[in-house]
ZATI-38456 format. One record per atom (N, C-alpha, C): atom name; x, y, z; residue in three letters. Coordinates in Angstrom, 1 decimal. Each point is the difference from the previous one (the first is absolute). Example, Ala and Ser with C-alpha at 12.3 -4.5 7.8 and 13.67 -1.06 7.14 Angstrom:
BEGIN
N_13.2_-5.7_7.8_ALA
CA_-0.9_1.2_0.0_ALA
C_0.9_1.2_0.0_ALA
N_-0.4_1.1_-0.7_SER
CA_0.9_1.1_0.0_SER
C_-0.8_1.1_0.8_SER
This chain:
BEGIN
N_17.4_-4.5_6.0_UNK
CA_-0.9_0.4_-1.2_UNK
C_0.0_1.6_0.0_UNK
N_0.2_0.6_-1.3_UNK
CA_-0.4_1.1_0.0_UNK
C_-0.8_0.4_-1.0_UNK
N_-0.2_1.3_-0.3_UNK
CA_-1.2_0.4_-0.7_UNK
C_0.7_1.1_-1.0_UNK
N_-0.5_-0.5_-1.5_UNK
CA_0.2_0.5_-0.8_UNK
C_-0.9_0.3_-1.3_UNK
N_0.4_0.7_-1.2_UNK
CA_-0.8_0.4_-1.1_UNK
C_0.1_-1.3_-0.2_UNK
N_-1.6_-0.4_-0.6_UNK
CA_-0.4_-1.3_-1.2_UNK
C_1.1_0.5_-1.1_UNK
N_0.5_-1.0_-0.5_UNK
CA_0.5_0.0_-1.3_UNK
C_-0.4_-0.9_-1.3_UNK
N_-0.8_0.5_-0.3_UNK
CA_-1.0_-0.9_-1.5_UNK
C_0.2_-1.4_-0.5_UNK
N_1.8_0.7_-0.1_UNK
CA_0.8_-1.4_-0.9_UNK
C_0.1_-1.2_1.0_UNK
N_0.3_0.4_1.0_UNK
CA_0.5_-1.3_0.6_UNK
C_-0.7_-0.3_1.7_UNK
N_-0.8_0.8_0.2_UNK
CA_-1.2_-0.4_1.1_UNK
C_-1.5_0.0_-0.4_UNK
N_-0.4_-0.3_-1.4_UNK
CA_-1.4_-0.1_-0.6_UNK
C_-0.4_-1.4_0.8_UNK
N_1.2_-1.1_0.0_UNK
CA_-0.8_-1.8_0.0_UNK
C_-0.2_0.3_1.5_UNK
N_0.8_0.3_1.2_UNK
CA_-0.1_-0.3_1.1_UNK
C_-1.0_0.8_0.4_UNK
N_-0.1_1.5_-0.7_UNK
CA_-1.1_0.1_0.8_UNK
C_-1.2_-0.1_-0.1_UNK
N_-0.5_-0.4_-1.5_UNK
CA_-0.5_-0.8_-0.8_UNK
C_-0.9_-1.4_1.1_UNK
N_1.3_-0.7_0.3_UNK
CA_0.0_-1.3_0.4_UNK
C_-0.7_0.1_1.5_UNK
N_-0.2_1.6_0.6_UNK
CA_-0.5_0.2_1.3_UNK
C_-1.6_-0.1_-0.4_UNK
N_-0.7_0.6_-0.5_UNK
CA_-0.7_0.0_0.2_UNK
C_-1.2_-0.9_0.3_UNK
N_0.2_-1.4_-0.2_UNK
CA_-0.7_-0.6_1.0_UNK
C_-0.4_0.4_1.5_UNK
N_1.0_0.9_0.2_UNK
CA_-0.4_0.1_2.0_UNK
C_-1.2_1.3_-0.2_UNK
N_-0.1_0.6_-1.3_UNK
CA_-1.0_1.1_0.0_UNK
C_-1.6_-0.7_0.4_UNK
N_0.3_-1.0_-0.1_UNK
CA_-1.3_-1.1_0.5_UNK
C_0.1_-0.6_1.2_UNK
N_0.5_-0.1_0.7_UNK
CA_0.7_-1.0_1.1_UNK
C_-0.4_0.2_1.1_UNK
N_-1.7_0.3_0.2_UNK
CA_-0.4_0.5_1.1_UNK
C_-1.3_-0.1_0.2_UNK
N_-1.0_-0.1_0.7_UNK
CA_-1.2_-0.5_0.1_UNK
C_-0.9_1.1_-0.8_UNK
N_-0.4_-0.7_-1.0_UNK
CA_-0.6_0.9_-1.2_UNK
C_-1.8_-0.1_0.4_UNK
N_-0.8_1.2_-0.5_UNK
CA_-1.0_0.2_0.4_UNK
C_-0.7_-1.3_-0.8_UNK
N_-1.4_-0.5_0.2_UNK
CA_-0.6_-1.1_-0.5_UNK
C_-0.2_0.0_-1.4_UNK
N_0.1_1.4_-0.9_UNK
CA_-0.7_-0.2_-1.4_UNK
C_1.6_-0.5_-0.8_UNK
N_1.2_0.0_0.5_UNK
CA_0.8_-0.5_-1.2_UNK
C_1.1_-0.9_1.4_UNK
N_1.2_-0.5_-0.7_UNK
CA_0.9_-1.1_0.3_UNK
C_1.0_0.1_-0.6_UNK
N_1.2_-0.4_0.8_UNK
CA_1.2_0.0_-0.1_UNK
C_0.5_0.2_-1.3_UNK
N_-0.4_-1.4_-0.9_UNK
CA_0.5_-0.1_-1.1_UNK
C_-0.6_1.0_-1.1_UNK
N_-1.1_0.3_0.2_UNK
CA_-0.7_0.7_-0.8_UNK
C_0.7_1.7_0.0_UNK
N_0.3_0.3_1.1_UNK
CA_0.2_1.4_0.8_UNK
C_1.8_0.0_-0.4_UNK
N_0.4_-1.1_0.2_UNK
CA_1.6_-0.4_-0.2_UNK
C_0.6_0.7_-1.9_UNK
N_-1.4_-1.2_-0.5_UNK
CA_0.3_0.4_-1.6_UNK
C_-0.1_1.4_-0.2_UNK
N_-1.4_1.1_0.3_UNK
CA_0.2_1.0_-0.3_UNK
C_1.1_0.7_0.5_UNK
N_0.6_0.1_1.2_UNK
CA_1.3_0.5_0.8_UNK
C_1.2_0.2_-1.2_UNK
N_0.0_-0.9_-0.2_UNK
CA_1.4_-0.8_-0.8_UNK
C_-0.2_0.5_-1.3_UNK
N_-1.4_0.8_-0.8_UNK
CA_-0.1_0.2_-1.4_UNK
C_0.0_1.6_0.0_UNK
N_-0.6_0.6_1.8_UNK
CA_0.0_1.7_0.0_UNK
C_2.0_0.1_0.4_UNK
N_0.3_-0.7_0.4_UNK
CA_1.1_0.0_0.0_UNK
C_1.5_0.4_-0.7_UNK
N_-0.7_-1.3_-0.9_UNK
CA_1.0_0.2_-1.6_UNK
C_-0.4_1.1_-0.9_UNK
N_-1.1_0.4_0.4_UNK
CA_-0.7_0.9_-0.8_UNK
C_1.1_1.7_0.8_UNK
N_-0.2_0.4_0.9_UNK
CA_0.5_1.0_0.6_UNK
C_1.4_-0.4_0.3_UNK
N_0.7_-1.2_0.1_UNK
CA_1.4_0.0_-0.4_UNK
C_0.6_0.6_-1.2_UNK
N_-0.8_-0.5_-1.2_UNK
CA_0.8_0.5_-1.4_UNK
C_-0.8_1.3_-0.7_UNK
N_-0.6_1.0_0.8_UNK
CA_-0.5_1.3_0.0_UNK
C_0.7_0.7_0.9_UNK
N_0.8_-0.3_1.3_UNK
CA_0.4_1.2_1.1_UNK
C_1.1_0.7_-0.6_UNK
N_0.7_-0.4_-1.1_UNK
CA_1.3_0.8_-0.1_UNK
C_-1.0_1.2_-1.5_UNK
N_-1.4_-0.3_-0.2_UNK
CA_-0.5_0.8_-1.0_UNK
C_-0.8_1.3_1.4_UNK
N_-0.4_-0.5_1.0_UNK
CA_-1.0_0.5_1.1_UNK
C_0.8_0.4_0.8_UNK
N_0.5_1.7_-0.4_UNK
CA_0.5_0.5_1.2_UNK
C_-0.8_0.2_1.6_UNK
N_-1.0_-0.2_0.0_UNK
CA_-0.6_-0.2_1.0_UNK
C_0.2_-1.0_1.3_UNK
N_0.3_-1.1_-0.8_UNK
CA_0.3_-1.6_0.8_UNK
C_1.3_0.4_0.2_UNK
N_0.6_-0.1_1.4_UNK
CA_1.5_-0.2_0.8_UNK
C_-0.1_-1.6_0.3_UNK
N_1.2_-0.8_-0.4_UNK
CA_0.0_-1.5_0.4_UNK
C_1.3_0.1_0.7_UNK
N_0.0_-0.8_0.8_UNK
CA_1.5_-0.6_0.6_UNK
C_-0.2_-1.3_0.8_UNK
N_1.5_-0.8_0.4_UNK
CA_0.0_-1.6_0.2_UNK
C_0.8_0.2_1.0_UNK
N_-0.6_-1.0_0.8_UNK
CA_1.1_-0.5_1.1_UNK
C_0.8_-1.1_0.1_UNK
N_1.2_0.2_-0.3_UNK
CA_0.7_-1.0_-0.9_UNK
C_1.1_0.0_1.2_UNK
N_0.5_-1.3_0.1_UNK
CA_1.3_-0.6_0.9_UNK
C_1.6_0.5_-1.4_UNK
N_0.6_-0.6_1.3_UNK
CA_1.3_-0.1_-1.4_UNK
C_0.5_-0.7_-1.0_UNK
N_-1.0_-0.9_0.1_UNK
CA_0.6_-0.7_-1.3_UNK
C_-1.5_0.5_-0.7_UNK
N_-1.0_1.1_0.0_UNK
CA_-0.9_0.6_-1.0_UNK
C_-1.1_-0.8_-0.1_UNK
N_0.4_-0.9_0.9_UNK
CA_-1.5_-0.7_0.6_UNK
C_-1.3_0.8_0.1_UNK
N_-0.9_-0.2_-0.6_UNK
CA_-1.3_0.9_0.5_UNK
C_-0.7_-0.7_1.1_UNK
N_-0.4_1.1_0.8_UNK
CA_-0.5_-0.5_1.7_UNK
C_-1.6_0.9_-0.4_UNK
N_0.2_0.7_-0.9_UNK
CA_-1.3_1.2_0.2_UNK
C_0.0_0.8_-1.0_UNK
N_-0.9_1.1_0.5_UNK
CA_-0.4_1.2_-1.3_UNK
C_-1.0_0.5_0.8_UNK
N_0.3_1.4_-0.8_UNK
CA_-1.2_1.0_0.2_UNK
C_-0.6_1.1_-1.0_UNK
N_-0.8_0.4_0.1_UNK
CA_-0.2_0.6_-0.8_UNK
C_-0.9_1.0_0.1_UNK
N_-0.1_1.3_-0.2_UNK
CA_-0.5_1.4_0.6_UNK
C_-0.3_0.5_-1.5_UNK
N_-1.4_1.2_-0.1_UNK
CA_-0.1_0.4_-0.6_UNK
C_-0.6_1.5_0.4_UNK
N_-0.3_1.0_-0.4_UNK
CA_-0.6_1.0_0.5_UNK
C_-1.4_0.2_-0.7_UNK
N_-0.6_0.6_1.1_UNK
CA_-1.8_0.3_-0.4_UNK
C_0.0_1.1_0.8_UNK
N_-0.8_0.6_-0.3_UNK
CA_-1.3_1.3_0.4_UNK
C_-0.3_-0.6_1.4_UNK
N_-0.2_0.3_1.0_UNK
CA_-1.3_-0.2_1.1_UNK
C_-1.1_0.6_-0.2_UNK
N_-0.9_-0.6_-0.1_UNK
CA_-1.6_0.3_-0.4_UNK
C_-0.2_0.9_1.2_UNK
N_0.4_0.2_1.3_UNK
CA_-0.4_0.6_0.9_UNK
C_0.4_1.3_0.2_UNK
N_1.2_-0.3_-0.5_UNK
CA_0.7_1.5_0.1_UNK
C_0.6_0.7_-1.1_UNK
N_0.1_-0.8_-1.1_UNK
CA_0.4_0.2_-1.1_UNK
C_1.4_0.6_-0.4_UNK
N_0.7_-1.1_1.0_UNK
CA_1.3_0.3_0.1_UNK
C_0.9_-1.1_-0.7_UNK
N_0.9_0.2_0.0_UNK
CA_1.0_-1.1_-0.9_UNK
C_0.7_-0.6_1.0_UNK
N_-0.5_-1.3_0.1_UNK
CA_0.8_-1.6_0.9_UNK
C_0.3_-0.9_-0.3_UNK
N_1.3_-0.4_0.3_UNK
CA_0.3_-1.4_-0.2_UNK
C_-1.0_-1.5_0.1_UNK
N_-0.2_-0.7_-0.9_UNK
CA_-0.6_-1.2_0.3_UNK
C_0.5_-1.4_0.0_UNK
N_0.1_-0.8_0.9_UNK
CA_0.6_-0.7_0.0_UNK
C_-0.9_-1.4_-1.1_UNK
N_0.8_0.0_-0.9_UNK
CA_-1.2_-1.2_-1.2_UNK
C_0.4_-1.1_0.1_UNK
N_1.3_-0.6_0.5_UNK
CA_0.1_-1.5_0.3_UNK
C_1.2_0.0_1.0_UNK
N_-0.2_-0.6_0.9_UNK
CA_1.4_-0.6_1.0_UNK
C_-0.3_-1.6_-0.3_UNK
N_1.2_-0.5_0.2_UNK
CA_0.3_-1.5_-0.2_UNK
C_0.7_-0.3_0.7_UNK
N_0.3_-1.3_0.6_UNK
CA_1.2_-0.7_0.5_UNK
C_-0.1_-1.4_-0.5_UNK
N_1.3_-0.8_0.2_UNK
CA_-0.5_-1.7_-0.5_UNK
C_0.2_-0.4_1.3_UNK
N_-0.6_-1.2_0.1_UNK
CA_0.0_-0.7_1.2_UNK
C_1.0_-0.1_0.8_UNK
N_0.9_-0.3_-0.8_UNK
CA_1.4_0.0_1.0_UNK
C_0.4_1.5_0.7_UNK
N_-0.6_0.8_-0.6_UNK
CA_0.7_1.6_0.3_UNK
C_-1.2_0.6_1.4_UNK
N_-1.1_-0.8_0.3_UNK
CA_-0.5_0.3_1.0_UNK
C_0.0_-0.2_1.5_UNK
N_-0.3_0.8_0.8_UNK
CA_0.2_-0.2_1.1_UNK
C_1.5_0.8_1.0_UNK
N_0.6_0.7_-1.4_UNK
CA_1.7_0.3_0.5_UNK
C_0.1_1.3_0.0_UNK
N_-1.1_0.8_-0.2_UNK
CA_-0.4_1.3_0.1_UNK
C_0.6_1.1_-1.4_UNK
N_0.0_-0.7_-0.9_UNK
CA_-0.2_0.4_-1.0_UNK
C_-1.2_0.6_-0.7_UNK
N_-1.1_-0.5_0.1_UNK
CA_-1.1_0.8_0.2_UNK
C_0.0_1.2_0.1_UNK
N_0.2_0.0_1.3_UNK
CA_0.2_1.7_0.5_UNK
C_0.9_0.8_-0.7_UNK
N_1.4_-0.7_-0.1_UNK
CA_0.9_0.8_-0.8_UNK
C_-0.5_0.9_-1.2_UNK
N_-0.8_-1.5_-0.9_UNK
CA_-0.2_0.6_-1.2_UNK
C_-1.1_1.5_0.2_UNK
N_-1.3_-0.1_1.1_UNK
CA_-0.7_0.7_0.3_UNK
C_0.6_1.6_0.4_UNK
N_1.0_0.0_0.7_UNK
CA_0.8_1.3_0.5_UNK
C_0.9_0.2_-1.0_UNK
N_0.6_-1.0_-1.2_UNK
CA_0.4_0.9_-1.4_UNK
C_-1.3_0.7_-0.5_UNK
N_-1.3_-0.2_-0.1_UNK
CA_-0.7_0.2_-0.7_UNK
C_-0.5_1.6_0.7_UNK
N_0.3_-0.2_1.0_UNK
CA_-0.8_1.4_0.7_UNK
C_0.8_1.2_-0.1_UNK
N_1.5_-0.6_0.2_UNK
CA_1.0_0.9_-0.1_UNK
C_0.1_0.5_-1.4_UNK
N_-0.3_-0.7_-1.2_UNK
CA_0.2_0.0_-1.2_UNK
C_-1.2_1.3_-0.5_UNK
N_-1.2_0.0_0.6_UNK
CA_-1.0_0.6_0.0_UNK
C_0.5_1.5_0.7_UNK
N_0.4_-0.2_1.4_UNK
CA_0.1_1.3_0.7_UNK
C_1.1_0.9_-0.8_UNK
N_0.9_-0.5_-0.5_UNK
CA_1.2_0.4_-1.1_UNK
C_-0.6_0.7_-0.8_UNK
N_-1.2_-0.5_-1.0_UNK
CA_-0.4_0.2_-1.0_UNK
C_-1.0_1.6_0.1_UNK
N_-0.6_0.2_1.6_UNK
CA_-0.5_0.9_0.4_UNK
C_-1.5_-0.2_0.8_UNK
N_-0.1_-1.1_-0.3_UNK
CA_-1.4_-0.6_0.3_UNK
C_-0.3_-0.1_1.4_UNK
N_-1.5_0.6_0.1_UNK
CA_0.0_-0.1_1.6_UNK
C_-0.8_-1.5_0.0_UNK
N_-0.1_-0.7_-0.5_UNK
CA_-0.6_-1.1_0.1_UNK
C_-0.1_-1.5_-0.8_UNK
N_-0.1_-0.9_0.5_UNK
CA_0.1_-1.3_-0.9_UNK
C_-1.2_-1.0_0.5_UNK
N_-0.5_-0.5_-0.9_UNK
CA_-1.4_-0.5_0.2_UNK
C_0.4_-1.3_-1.0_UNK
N_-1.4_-1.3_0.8_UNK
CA_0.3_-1.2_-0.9_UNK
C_-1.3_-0.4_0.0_UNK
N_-0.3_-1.4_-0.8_UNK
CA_-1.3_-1.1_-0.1_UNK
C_0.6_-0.8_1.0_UNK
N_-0.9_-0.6_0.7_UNK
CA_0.2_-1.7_0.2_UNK
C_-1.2_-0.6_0.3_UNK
N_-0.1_-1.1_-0.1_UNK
CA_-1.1_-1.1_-0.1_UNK
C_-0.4_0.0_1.3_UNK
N_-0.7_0.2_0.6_UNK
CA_-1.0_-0.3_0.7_UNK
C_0.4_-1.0_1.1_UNK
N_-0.2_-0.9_-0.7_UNK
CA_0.6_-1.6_0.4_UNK
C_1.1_-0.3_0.2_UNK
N_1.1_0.8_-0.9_UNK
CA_1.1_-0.5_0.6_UNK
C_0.5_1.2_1.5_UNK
N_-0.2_-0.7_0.7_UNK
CA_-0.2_0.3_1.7_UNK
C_1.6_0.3_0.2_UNK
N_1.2_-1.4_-0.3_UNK
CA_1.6_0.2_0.1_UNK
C_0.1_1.6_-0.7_UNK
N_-0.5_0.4_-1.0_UNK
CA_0.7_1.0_-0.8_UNK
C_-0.4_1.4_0.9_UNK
N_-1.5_0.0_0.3_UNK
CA_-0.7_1.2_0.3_UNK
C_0.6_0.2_2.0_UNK
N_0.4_-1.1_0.4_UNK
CA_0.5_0.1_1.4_UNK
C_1.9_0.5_-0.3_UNK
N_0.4_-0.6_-0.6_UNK
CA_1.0_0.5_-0.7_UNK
C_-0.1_1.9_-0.1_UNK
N_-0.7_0.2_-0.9_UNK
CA_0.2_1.9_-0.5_UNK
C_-0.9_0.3_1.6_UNK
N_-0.3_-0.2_0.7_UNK
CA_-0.9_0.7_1.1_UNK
C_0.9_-0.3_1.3_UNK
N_1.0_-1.1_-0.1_UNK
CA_1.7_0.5_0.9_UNK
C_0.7_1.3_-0.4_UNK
N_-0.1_0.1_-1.4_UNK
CA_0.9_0.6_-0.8_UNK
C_-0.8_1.8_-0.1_UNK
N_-0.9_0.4_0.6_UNK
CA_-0.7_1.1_0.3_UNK
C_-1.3_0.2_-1.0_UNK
N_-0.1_-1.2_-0.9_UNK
CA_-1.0_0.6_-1.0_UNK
C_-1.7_-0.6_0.5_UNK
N_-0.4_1.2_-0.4_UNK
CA_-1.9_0.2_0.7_UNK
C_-0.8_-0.2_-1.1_UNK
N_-1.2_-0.6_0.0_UNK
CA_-0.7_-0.6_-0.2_UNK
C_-0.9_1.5_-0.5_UNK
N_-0.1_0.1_-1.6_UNK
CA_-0.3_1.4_0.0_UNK
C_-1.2_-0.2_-1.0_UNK
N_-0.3_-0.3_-0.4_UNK
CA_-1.2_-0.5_-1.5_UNK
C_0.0_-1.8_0.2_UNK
N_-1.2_-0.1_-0.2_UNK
CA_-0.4_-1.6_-0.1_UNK
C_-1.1_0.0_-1.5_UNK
N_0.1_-1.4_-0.4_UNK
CA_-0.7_0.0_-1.3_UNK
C_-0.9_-1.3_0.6_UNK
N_-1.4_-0.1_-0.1_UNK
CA_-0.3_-1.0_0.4_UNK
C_-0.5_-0.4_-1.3_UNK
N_-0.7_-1.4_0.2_UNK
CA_-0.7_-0.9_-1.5_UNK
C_-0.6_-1.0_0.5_UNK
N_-1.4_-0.2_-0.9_UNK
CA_-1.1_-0.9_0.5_UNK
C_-0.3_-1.0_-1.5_UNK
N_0.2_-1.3_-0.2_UNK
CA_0.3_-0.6_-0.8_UNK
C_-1.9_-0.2_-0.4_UNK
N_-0.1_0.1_-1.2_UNK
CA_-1.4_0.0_-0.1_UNK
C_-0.9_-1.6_-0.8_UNK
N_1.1_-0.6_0.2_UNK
CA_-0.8_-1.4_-0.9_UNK
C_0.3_-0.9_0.6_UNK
């Protein structure tokens, strides 16, 4: 597998077709899979057929040789509120089922850093859920610290 530019025309369905796994992980109690799955799948299509208008959004796929899709990623740049510096952010990583466990993960993560340090950026920052524990043990092998927390208290 390697890793390359999204191409509009002809990797929209596959990667499209990932985003179920943007759910695929023990979701906090106020929503569920399928509920969490549909929106995935609609911000998805939505920021698929905008990125070639949003120079902002960098997409690329991890694709076998026969153009199989295994993955995606996708990086955008923001401000740091702290420092008010310009960093890479990482807005979605994906794999499909079959593509995990083979250290592709990582791969895609060290394009993403290196793609960043190229760009000039001393830094790359992300979201992740709380809950999903695989994802947040994952970036905290991979050197990233636990730097801002958002907490929430459900009121009804």
């Amino acid at each position: 597998m390697e890793i390359r530019r999204y191409q509009a025309g002809t990797d929209y369905e596959a990667v499209l077709s990932l985003s179920e796994r943007l759910a695929d992980f023990n979701l906090p109690k106020r929503t569920n899979k399928e509920t969490l799955g549909k929106q995935q799948k609609s911000w998805l299509a939505e920021d698929l057929k905008q990125q070639a208008e949003n120079s902002n959004s960098h997409w690329w796929v991890l694709a076998d040789e026969d153009e199989a899709i295994g993955g995606f990623l996708e990086i955008t740049v923001e401000t740091d509120w702290l420092t008010d510096e310009k960093q890479a952010y990482l807005s979605r990583i994906c794999l499909g089922k079959e593509s995990e466990g083979q250290g592709y993960g990582k791969k895609l993560m060290n394009y993403a850093e290196e793609w960043a340090r190229k760009q000039g950026y001393a830094g790359i920052s992300l979201m992740v859920i709380a809950t999903n524990q695989h994802a947040v043990s994952f970036y905290q092998r991979l050197g990233y610290e636990i730097e801002t927390m958002k907490l929430r208290k459900q009121l009804n």
